[in-house]
N, C-alpha and C positions, 0 to 999 in steps of 0.2 A: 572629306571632312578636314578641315582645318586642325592641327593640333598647336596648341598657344603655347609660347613659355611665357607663364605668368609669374608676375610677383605680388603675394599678395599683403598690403602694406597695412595694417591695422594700433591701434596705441592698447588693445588686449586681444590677448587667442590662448587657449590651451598651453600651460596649464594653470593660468589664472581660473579663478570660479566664478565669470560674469555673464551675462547671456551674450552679449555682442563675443566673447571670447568663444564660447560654443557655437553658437551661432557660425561664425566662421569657421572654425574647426570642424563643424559637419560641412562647408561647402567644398571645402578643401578635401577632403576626402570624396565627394561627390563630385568633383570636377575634375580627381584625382582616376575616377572609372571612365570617364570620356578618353583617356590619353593622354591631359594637360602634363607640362612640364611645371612644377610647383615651388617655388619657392616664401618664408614668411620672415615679413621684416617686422619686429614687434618692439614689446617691454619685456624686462624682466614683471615677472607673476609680484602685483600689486595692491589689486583692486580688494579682494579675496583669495588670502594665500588660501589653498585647501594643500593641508600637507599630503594626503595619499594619493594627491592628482601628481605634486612635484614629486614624489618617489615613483611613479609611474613614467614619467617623462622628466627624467634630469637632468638640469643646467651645467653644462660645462663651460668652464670658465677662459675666456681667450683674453690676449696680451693683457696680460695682469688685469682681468675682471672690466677691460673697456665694453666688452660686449660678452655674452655665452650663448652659446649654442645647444638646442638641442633636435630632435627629432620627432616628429610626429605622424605617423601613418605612412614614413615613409618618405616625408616631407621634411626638408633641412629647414630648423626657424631659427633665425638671427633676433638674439634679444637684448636690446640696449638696457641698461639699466636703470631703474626709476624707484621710487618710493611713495608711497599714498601719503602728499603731502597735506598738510590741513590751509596752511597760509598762502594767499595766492600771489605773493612774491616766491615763495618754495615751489610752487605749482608751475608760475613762469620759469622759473629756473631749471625746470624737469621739461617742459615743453621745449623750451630751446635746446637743451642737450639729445633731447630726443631727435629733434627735428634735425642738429646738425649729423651727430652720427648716423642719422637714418638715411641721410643725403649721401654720407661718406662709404658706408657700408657698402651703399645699392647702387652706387657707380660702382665701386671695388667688383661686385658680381659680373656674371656674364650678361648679353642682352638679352634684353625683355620683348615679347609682342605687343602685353597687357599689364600695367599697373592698375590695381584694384583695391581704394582706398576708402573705407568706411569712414563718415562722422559719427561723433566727435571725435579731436577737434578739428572747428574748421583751417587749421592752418596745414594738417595734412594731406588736404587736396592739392597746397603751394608743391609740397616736399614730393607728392604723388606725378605732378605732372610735371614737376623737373625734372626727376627720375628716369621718367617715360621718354620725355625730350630728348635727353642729355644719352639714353640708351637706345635710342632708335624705335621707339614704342607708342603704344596708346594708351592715354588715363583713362580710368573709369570711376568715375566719384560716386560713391555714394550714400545717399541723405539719410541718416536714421533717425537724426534731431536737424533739425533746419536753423544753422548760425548762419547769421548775430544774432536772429528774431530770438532763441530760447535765450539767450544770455541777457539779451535785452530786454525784455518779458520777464524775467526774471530779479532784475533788480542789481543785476552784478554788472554789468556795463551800462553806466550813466554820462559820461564824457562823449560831449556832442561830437569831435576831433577822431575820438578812440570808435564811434562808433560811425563816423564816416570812411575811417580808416579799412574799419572789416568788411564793410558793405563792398569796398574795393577789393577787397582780399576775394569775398563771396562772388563777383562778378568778373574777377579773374579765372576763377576756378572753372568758373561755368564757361567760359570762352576758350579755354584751354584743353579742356577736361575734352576726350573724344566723344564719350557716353556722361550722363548724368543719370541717376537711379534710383528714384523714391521710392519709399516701403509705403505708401498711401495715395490716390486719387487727389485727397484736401493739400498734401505737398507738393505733387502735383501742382495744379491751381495756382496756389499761394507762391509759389518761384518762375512759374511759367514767364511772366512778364519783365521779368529779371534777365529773358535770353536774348541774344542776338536772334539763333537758330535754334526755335524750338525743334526742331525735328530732333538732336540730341537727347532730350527727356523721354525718357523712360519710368515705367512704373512697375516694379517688380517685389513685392511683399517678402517679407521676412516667413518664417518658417517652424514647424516644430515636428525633431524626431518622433513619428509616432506609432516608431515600436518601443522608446522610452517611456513614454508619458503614453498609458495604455488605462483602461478606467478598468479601479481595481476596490478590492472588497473598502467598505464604508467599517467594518469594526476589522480593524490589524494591529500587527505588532506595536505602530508608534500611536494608534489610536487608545491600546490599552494603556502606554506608557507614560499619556500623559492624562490620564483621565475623562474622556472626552467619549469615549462608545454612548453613554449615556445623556449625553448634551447634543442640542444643533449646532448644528459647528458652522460658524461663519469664517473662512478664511481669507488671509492675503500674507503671501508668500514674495520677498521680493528687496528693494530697496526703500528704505524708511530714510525718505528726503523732503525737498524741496518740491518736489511734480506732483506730491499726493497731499490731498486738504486732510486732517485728522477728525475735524472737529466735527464732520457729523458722524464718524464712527465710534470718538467718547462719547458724544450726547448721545447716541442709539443704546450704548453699551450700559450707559447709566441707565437710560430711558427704561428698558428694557429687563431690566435686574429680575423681573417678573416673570419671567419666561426662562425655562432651563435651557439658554442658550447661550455658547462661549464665542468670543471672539478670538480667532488663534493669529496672531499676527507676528512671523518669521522671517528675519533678517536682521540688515545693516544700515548704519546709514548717518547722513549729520546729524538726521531728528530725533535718533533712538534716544539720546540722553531724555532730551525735550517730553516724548510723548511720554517717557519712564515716568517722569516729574510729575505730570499731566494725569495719569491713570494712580497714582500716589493721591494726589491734592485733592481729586475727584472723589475719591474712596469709590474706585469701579471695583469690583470682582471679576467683572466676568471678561476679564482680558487676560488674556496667557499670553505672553510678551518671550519670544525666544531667541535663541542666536541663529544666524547664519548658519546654515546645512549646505554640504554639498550637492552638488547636482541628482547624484545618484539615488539621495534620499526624497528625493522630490515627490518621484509617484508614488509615495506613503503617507507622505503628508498631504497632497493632494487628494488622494481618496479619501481622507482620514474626514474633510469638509463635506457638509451638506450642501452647503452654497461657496462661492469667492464671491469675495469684490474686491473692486478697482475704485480707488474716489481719488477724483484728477482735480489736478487744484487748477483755479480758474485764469492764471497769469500761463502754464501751461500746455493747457488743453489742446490746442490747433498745432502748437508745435514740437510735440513729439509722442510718439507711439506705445502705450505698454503692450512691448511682446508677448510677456507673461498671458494673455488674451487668450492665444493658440496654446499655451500647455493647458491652460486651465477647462480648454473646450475639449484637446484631445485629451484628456483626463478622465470626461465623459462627465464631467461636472457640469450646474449651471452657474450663472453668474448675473452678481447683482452691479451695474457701472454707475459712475454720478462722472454725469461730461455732458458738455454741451450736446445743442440740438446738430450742428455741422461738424464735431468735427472729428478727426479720423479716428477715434474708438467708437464710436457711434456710428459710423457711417459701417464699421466690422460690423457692429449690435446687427445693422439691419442686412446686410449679406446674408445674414446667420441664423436671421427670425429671432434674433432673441430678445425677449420683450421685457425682461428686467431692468430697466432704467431708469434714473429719475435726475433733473437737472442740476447745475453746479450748486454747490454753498445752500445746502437745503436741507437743512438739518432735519426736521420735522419728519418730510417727505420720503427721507431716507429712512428714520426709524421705521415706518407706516411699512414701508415696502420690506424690510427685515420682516418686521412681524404678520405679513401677508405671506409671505415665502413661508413664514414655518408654520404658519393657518394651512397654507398648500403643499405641505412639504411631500405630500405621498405621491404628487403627480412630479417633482423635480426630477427624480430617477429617467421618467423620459426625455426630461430637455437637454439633460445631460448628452441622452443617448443620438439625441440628435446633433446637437452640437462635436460632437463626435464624428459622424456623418460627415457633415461640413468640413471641419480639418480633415479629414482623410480627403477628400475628393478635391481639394484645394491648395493646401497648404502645409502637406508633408513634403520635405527637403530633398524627396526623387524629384516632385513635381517643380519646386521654384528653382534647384538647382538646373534643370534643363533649360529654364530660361536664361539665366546665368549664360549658359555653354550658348546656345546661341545665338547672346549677344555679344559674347565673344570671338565667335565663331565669325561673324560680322567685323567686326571691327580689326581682327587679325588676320581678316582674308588680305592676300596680295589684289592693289588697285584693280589689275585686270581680271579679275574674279567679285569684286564687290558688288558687282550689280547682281550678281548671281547667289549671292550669300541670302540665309535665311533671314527676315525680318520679324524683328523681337513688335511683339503687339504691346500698347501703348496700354492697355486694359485686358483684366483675366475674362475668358469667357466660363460659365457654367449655367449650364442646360439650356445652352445657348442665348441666354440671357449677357449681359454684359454687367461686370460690380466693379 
């Protein structure tokens, strides 16, 4: 067996409060029981300060606060400093300090086998495979939002120049990069044409702890605490932005006023103010609007719903993934989605048999299907339990971090070994079916 010294290069990881920060911090720790030699080049905690995570894991401060250090599982992590800008002159200004010290930093280290560098943003696959270059290594990029397409689909990169620009960036990356690694089939697809050498793409799915997220009692502590044993609980637990459409869950919430049923909707986000406004102006009730909770409170609140949903806004939907999908299943909850017919939440729905869905910007359709869910609400407890099913056998973080190890295990094998290295499958199989 190959053991790598790896670096693993991310713009969040423990102990920020984001999922891409967890997200890696569990793989790190599971690539950490293979043998790997591990190090993490980051940010300072920006995204979601959670302060009992940062007194857990403390920044120590190096040459007068240019970067700090701390430790994690064992694992030394290098954190350049940064702040949750709002302006996107402040934002560029935090990417490029980022990028330059993460360049500086990760030469300064010893070499590397494997750089391993999560999007967004895309200009860290640049930083990733210099890195790798410049230390004798291999990059490994990988996709968990698909740039320029989300930026551009988005409405935040307009300039015909700027977006010629990235497209170069994006098709250096991909040329560069030794592995390239979608969390979806549809990203897959959508970049493939983009290659010199397809044989590079890979598809290897994101993940969810599920001995954290374990499906647990429907009436608990934080069900009593906020009123809610008594109501159907429709929840969404997450980021309150720009990727999720609001407006058919105010109009269901109004719709619906009729039915003892709450919408719990918890986090953060650009649109919190917005949707505040929104459920004000509306004169909704049945929205309970909260802050951001740490990870740990998660499977409480998660149990605490009868149903989740997900409603993907339509500029969106093909190009980026909600993780949250796999807590919410190993939760043992069900789940109601509004996404397209192709694309990769939907394409999970149907992995998964879950038949809760109804398509984009549908208002109507989407109330109809809330109030069908709590018409059925006594038969949910088994979909839940199956979708539970599913992430266990699938996409708990022993099972996708093995893939991990043995695409690295490939790619850091010495040349006169490679042919004899393990070959990472291009698609998961289960019950010998292909998804």
């Amino acid at each position: 067996m190959t053991v790598a010294k790896i670096l693993i290069h991310s713009i969040v990881f423990k102990p920020d409060g984001v999922s891409t920060a967890y997200l890696y911090a569990d793989l790190v720790s599971e690539l950490k029981k293979y043998g790997h030699e591990l190090v993490v080049l980051t940010s300072t905690p920006h995204y979601n300060k959670v302060e009992s995570a940062i007194a857990a894991q403390p920044l120590i401060k190096r040459r007068g606060g240019l970067y700090y250090t701390s430790m994690y599982d064992g694992v030394e992590v290098y954190h350049i400093p940064m702040t949750k800008a709002k302006g996107t002159l402040r934002r560029i200004v935090d990417f490029i300090k980022f990028h330059v010290l993460g360049l500086g930093i990760g030469l300064s280290l010893n070499k590397f086998d494997v750089v391993l560098s999560p999007s967004p943003p895309l200009t860290i696959g640049v930083v990733g495979a210099l890195i790798a270059g410049l230390k004798g290594g291999k990059a490994i990029y990988n996709v968990q939002e698909i740039y320029p397409d989300f930026a551009i689909n988005q409405g935040v990169v307009k300039n015909g120049l700027l977006i010629k620009v990235l497209k170069g960036i994006e098709k250096f990356i991909y040329n560069r990069s030794a592995a390239v690694v979608t969390i979806d089939d549809k990203f897959s697809d959508i970049i493939r044409p983009r290659f010199k050498d397809v044989r590079k793409l890979h598809v290897i799915p994101n993940f969810v702890d599920t001995q954290l997220y374990m499906p647990g009692a429907r009436h608990n502590a934080f069900s009593a605490q906020h009123g809610l044993d008594d109501k159907f609980v429709i929840a969404y637990a997450g980021n309150i932005g720009f990727a999720q459409n609001w407006e058919p869950v105010l109009h269901a919430a109004k719709a619906l006023e009729h039915l003892p049923v709450t919408f719990l909707i918890v986090g953060d986000g650009v649109r919190k103010a917005w949707l505040r406004e929104q459920i004000a102006e509306r004169g909704i009730n049945t929205i309970l609007l909260l802050d951001y909770q740490p990870r740990e409170a998660m499977p409480l609140i998660n149990a605490s719903a009868d149903l989740h949903t997900i409603v993907m806004s339509a500029d969106m939907d093909n190009d980026g993934f909600p993780s949250k999908i796999y807590t919410i299943l190993a939760s043992g909850r069900p789940v109601l989605v509004s996404t397209g017919s192709d694309s990769p939440l939907s394409n999970l729905m149907r992995k998964a048999n879950a038949q809760r869905k109804v398509g984009l910007n549908d208002n109507e359709s989407y109330a109809a299907a809330i109030a069908k869910a709590y018409a059925e609400r006594e038969q949910l407890p088994a979909e839940g339990a199956a979708g539970r099913a599913f992430i266990e056998g699938n996409y708990s973080k022993e099972a996708v971090a093995m893939q991990y190890h043995q695409l690295i295990q490939r790619i850091a094998a010495p040349v006169s070994e490679q042919g004899q290295s393990i070959q990472v499958p291009d698609t998961m199989v289960v019950s010998n079916q292909k998804i």
